[in-house]
DSSP file (Angstrom, degrees, kcal/mol; ACC not computed):
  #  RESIDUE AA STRUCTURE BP1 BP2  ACC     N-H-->O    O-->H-N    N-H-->O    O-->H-N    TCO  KAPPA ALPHA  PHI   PSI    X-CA   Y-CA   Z-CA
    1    1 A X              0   0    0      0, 0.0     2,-0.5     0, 0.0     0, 0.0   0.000 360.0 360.0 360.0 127.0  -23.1   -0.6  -18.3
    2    2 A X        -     0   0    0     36,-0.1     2,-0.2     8,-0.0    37,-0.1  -0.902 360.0-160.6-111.7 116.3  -21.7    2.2  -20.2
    3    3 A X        -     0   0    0     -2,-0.5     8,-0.4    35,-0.3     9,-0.1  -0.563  36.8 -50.1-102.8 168.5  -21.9    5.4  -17.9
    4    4 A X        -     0   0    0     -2,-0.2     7,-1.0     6,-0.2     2,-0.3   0.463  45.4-123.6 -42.3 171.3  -21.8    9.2  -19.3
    5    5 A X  E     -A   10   0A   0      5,-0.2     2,-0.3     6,-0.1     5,-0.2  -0.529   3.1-156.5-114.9-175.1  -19.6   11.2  -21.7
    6    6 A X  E >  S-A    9   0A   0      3,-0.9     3,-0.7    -2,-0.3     0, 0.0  -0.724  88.1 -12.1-154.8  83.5  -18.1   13.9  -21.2
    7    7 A X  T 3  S-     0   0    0     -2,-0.3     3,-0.1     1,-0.2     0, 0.0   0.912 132.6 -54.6  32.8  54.3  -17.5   15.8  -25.0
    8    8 A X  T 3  S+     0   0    0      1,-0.2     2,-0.4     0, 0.0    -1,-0.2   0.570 118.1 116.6  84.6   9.6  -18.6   12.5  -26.4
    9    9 A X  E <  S-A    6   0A   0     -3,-0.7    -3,-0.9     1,-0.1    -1,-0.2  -0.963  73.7-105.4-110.8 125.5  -16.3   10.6  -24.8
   10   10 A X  E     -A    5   0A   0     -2,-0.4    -5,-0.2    -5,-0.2    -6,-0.2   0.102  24.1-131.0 -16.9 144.4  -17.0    7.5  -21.8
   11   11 A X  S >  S+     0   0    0     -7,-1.0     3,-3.1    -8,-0.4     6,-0.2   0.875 115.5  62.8 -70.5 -48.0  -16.2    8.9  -18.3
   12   12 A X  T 3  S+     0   0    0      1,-0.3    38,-0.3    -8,-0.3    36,-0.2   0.792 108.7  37.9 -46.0 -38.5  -14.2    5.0  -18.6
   13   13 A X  T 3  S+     0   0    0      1,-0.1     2,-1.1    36,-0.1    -1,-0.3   0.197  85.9 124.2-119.2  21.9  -11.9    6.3  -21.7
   14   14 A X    X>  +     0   0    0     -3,-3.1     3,-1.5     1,-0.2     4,-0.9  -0.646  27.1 169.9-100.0  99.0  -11.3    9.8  -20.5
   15   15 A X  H 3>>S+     0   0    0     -2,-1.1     4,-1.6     1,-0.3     5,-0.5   0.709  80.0  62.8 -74.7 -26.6   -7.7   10.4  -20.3
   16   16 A X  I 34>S+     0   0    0      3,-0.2     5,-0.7     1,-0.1    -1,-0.3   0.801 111.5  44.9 -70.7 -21.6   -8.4   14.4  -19.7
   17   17 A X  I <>>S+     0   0    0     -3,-1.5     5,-2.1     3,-0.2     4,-1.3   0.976 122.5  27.4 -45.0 -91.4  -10.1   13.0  -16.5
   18   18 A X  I  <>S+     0   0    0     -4,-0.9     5,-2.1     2,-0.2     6,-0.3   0.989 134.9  28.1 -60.6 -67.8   -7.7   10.4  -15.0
   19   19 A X  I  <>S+     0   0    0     -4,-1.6     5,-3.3    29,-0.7    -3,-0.2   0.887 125.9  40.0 -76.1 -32.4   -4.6   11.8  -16.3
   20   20 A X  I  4<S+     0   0    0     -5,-0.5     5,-0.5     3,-0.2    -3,-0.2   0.688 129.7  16.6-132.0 -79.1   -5.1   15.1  -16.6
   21   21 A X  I  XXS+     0   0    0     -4,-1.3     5,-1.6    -5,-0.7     4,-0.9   0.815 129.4  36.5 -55.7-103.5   -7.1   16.0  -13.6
   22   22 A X  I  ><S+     0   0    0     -5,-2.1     4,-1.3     3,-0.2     6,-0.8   0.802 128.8  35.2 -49.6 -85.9   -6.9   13.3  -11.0
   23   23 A X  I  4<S+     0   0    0     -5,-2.1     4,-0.4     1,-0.2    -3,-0.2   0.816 130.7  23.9 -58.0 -72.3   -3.0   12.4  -11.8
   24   24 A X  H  4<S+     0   0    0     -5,-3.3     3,-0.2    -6,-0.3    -1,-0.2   0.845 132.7  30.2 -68.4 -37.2   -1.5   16.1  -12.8
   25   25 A X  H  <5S+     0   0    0     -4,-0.9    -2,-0.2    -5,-0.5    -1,-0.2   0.592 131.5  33.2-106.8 -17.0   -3.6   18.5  -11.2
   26   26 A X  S  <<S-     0   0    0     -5,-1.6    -1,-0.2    -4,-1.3    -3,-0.2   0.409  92.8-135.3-115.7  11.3   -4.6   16.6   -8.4
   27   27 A X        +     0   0    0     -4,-0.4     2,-0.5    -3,-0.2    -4,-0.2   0.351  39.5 164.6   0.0  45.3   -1.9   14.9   -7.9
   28   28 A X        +     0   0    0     -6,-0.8    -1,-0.2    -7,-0.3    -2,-0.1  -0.566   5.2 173.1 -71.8 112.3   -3.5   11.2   -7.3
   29   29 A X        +     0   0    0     -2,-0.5     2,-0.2    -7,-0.1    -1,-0.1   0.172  51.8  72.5-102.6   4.7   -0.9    8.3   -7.6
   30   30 A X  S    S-     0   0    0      1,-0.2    56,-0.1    -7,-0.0    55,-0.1  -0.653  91.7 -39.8-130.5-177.0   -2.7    5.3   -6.6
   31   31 A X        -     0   0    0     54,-0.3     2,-0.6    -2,-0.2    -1,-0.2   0.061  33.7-154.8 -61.7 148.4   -5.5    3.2   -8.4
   32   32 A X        -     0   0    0     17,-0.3    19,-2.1    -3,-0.1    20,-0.9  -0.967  19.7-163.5-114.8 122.1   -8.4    4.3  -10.3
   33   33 A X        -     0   0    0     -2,-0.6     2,-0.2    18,-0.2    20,-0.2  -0.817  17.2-130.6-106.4 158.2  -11.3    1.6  -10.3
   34   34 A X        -     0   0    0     18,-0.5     5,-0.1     1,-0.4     2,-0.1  -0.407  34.6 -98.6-112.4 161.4  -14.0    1.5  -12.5
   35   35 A X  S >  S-     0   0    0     -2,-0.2     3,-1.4     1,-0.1     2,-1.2  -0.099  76.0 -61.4 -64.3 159.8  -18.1    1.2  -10.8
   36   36 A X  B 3  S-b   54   0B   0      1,-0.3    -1,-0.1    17,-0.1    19,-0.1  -0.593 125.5  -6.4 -66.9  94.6  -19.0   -2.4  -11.0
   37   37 A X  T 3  S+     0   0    0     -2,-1.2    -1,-0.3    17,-0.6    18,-0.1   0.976  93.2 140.7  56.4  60.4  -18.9   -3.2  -14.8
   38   38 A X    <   +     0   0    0     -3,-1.4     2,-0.3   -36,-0.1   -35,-0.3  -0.066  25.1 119.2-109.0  45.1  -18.4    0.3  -15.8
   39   39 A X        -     0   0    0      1,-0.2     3,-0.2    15,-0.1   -26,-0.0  -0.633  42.2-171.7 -96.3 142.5  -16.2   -0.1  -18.4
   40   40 A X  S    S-     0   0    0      1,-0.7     2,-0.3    -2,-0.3    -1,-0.2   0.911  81.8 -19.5 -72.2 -79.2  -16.8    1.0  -22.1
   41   41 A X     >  -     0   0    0    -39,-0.0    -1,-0.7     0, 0.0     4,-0.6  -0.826  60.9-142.5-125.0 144.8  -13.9   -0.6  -23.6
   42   42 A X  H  > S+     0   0    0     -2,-0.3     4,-0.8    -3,-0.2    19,-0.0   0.521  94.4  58.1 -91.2   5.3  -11.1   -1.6  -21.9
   43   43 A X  H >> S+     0   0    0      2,-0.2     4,-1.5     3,-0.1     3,-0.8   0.906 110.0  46.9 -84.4 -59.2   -8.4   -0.8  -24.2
   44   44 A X  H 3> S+     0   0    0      1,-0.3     4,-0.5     2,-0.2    -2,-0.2   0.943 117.9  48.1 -58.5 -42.5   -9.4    3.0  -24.3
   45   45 A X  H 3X>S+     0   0    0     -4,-0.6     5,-1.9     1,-0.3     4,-0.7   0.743 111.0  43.9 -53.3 -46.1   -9.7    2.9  -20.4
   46   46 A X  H <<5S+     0   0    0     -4,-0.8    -1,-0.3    -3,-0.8    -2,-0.2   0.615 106.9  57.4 -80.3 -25.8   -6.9    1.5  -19.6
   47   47 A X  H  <5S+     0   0    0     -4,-1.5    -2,-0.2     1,-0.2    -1,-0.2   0.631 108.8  61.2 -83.9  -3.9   -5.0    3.7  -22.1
   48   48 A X  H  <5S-     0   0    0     -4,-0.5   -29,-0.7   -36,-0.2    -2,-0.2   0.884 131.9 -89.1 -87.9 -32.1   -6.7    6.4  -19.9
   49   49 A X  T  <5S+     0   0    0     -4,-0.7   -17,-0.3     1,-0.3    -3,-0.3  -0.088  73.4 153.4 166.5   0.6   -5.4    5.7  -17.2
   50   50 A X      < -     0   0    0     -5,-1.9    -1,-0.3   -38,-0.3   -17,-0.2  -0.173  19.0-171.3 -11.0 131.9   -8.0    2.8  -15.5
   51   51 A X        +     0   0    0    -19,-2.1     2,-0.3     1,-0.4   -18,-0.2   0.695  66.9   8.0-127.8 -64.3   -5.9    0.5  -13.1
   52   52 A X        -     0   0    0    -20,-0.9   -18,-0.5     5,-0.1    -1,-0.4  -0.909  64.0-142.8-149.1 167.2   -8.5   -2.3  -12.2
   53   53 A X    >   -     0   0    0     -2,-0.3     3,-0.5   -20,-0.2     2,-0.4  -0.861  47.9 -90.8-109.6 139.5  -12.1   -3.0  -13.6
   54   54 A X  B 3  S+b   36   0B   0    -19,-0.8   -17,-0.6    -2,-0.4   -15,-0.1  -0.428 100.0  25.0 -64.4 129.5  -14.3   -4.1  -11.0
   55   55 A X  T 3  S-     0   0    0     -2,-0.4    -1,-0.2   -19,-0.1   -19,-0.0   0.788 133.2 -10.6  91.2  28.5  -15.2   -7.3   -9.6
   56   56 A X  S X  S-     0   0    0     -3,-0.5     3,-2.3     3,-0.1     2,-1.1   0.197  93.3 -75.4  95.3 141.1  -11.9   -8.6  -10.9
   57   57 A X  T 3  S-     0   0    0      1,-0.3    -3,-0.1     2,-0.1    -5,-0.1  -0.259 104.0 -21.4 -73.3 104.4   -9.5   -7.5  -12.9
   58   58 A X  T >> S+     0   0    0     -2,-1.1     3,-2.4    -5,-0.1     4,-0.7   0.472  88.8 150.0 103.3 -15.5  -10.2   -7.4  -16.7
   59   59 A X  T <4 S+     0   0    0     -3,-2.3     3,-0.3     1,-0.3    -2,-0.1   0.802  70.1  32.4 -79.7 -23.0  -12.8  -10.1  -15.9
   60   60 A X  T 34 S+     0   0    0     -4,-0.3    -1,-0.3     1,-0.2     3,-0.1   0.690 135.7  37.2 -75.6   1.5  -15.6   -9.5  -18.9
   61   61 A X  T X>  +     0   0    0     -3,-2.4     3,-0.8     1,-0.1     4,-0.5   0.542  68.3 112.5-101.7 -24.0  -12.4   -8.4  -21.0
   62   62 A X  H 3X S+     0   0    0     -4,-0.7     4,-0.7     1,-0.3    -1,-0.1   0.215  83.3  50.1-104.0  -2.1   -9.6  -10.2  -20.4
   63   63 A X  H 3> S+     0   0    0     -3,-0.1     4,-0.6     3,-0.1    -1,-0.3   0.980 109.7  51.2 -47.6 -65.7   -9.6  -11.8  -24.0
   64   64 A X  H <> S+     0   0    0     -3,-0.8     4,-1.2     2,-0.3     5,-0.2   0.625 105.5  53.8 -46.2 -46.2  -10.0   -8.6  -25.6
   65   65 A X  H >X S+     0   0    0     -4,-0.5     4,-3.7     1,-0.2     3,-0.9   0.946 113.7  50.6 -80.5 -37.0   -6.9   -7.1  -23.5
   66   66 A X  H 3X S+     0   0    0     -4,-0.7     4,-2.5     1,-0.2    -2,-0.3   0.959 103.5  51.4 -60.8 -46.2   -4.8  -10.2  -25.0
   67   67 A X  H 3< S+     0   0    0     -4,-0.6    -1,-0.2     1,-0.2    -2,-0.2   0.593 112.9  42.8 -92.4  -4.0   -5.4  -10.0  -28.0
   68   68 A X  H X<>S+     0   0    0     -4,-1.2     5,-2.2    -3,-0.9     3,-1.5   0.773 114.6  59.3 -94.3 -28.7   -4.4   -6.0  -28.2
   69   69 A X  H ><5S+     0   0    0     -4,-3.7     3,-2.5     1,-0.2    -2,-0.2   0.970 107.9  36.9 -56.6 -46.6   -1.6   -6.9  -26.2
   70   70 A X  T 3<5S+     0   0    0     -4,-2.5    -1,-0.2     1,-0.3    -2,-0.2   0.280 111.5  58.1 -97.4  38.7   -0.2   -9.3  -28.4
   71   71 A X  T < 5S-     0   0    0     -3,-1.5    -1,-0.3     3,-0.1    -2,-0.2  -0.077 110.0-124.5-145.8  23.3   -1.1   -7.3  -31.4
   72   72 A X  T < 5S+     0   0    0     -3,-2.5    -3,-0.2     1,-0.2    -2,-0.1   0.679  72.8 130.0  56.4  16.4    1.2   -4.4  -29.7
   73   73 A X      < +     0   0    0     -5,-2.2     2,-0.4     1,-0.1    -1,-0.2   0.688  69.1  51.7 -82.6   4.4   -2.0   -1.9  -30.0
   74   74 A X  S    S-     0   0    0     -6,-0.7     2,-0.3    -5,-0.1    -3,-0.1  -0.982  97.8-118.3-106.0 133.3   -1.4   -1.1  -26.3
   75   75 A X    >>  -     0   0    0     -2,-0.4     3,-2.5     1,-0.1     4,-1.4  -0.544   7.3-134.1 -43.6 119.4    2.2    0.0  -25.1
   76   76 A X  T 34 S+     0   0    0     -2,-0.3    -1,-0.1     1,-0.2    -7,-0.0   0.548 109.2  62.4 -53.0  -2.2    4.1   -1.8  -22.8
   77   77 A X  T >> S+     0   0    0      2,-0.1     4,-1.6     3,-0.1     3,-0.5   0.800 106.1  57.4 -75.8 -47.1    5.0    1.7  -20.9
   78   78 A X  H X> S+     0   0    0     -3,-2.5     4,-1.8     1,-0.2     3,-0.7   0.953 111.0  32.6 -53.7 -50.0    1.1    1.5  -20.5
   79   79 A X  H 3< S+     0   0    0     -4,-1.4    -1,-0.2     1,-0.3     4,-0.1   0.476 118.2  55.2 -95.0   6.4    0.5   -2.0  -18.7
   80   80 A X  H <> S+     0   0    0     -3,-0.5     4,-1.3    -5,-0.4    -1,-0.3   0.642 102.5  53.8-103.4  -9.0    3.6   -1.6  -16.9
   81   81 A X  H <X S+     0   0    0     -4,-1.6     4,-1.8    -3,-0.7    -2,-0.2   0.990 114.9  45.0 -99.9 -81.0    2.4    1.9  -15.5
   82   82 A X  H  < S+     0   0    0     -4,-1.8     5,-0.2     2,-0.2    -2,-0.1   0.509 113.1  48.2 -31.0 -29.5   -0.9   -0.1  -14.2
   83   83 A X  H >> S+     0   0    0     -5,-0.2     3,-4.3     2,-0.1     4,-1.6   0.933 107.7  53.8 -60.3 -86.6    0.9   -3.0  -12.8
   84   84 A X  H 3X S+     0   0    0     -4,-1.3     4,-1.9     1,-0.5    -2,-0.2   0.592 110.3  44.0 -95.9 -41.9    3.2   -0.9  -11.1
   85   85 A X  H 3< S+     0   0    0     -4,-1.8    -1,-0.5     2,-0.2   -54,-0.3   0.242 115.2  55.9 -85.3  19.6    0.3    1.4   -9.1
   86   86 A X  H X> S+     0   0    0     -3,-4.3     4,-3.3   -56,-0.1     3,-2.3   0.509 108.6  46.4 -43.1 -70.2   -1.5   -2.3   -8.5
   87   87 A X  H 3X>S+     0   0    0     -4,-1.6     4,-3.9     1,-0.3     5,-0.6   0.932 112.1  46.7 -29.7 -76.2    1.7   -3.5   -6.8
   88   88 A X  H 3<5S+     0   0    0     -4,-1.9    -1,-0.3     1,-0.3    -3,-0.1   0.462 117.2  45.5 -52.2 -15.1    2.2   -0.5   -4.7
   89   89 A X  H <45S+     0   0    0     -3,-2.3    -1,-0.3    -5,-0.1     4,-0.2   0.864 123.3  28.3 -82.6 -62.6   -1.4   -0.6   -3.6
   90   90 A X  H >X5S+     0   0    0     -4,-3.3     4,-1.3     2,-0.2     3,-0.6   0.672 104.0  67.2 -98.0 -35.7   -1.9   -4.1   -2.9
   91   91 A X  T 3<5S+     0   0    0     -4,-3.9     4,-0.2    -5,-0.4    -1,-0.2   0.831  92.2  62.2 -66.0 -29.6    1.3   -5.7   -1.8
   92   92 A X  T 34<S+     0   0    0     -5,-0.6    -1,-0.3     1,-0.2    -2,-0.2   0.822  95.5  60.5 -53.5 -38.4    1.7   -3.9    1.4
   93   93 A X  T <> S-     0   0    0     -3,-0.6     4,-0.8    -4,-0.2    -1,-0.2   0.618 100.8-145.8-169.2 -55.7   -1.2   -5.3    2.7
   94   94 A X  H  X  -     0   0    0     -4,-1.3     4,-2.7     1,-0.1     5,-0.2   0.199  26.4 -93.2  92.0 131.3    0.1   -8.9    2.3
   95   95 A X  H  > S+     0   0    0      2,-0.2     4,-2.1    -4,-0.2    -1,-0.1   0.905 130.8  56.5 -57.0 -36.2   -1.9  -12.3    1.4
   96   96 A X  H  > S+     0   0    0      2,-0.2     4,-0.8     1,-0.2     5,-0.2   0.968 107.3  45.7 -58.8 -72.3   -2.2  -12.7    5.1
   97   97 A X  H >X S+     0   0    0     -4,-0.8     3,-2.4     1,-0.2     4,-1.7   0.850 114.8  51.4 -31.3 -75.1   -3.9   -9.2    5.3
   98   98 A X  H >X S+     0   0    0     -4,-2.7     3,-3.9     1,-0.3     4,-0.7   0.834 110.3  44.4 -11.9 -85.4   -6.1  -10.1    2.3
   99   99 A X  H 3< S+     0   0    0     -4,-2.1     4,-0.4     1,-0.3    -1,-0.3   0.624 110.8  50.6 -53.5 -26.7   -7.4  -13.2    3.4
  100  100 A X  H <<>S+     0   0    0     -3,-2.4     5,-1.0    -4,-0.8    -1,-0.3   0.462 106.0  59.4 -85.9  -4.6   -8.1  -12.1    6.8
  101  101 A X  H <<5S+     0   0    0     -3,-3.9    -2,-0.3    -4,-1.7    -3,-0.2   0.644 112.3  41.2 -80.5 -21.2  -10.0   -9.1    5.0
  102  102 A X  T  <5S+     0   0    0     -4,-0.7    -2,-0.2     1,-0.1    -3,-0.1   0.483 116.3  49.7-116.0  -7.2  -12.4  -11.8    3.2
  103  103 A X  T   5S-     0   0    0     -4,-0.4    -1,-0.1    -5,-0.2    -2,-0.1   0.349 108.1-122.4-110.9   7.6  -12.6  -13.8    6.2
  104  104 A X  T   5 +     0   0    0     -4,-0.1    -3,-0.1     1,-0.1    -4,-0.1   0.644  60.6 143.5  71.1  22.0  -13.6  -10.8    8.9
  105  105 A X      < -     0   0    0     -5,-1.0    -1,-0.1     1,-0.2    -5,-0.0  -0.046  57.4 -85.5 -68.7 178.4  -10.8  -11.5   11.1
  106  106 A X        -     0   0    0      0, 0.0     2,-0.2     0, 0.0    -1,-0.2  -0.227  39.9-153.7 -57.2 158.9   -9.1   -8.5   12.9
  107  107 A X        -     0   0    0     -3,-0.1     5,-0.3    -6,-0.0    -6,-0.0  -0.921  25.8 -95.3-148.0 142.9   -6.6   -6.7   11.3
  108  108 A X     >  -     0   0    0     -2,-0.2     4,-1.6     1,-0.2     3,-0.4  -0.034  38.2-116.2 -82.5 159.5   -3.7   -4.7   12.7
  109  109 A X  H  > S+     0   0    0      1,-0.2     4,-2.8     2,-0.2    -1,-0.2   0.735 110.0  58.8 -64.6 -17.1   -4.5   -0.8   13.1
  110  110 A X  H  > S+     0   0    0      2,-0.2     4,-2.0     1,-0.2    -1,-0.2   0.964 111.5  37.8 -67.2 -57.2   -1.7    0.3   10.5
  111  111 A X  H >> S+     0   0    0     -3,-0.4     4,-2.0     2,-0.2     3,-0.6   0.977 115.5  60.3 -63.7 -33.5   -3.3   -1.7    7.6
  112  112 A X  H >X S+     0   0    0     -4,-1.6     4,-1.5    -5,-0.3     3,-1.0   0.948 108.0  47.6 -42.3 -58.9   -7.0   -0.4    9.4
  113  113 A X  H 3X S+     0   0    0     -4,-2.8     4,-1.3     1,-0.3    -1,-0.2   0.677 108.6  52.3 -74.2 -20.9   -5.7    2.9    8.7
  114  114 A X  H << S+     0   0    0     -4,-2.0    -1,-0.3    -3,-0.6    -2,-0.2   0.884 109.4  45.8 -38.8 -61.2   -4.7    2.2    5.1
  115  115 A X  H <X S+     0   0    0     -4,-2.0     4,-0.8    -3,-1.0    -2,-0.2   0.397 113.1  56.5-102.9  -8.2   -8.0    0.8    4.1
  116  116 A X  H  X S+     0   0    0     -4,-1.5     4,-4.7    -5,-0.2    -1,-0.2   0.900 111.4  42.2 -27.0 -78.9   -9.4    4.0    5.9
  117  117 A X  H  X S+     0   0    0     -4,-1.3     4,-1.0     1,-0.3    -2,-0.2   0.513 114.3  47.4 -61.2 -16.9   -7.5    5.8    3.9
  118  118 A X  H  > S+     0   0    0      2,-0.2     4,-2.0     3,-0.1    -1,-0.3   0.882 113.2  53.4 -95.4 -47.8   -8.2    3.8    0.6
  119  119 A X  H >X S+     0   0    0     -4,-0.8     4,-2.2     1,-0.3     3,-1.1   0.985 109.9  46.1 -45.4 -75.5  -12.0    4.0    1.6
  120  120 A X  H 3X S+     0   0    0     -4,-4.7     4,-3.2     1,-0.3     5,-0.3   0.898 110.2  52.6 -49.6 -57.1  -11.8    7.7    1.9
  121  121 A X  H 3X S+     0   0    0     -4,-1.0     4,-4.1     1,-0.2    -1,-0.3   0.901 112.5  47.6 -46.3 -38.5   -9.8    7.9   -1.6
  122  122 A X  H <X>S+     0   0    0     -4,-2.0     4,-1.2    -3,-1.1     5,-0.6   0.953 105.3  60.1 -49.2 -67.9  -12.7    5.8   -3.2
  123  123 A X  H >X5S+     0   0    0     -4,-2.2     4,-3.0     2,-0.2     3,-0.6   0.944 111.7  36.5 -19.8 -67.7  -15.2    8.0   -1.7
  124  124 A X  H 3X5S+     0   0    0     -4,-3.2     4,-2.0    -5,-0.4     5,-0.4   0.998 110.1  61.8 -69.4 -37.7  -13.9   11.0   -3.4
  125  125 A X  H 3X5S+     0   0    0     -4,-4.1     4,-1.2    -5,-0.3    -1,-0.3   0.843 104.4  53.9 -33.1 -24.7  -13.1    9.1   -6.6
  126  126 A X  H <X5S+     0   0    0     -4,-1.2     4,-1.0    -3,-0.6    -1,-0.3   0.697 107.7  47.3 -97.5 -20.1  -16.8    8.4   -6.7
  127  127 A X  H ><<S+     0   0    0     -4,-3.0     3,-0.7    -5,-0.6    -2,-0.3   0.983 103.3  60.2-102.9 -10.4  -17.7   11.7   -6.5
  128  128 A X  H 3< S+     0   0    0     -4,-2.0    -2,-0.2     1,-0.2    -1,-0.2   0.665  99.9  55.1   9.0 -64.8  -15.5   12.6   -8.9
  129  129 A X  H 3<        0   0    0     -4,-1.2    -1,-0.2    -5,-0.4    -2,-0.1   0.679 360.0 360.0 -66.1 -34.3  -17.1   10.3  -11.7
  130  130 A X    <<        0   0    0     -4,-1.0    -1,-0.2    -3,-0.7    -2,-0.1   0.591 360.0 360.0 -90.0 360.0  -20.3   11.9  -11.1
C-alpha cells in the first residue's frame, strides 16, 4: 500500500516529517512504525528515519535492504541509528515480558505502564501520518 505525499514525496520517505518534525521539533526519540505494509520503499524510509515496517521487520523487503546494504547505498551511521532506538525500545521489556505479551499472561505494572505509554506514543504517531 503506498499512502499519501506530501510535496510529491511518500509520507514513508519523508525525512522533513520524521526527522525534521517528530525528532527535532518534537523531540521524539523512540521508534517510528510504518501502518501495516505502508512502506513505499524501504531504503528511502528507512533513510528517513523509519525504525520498523510492520508485521515484522523488513519482511516484504528484507532482500532489497541486503542488497543496498552490501552495495554501501545506505550508511552504516543509518542502520546503526535504527538498531540502536529498536534496542532501547524493546530490550527493557525482556523475552520473558514478550512472550507473556503473546501469550495473555499478566504482566508486571511497570512494563503495563510502558506499553501504556508506547500505546499512547502510537496513538499520536497515527495521527500524525494523517
Amino acid at each position: 500500500i503506498n499512502y499519501s505525499k506530501i510535496n510529491r514525496t511518500y509520507i514513508s520517505n519523508n525525512k522533513r516529517l520524521f526527522q525534521g518534525i517528530l525528532r527535532d521539533e518534537w523531540s521524539y526519540n523512540d521508534l517510528v512504525i510504518s501502518d501495516w505494509f505502508g512502506t513505499n520503499s524501504i531504503v528511502p524510509s528507512l533513510k528517513a528515519g523509519l525504525d520498523f515496517e510492520m508485521s515484522g521487520l523488513l519482511m516484504k523487503q528484507s532482500q532489497k535492504l541486503l542488497n543496498t546494504i552490501r552495495l554501501r547505498y545506505l550508511k552504516e551511521g543509518t542502520i546503526k541509528k535504527n538498531f540502536t532506538r529498536q534496542e532501547s525500545t524493546l530490550i527493557p521489556l525482556g523475552p520473558k515480558t514478550l512472550k507473556r505479551l503473546s501469550t495473555g499472561q499478566s504482566i508486571k505494572a511497570s512494563y503495563a505502564r510502558l506499553l501504556r505509554m508506547g500505546s499512547f506514543s502510537s496513538r499520536t504517531l497515527t495521527t500524525f501520518s494523517l
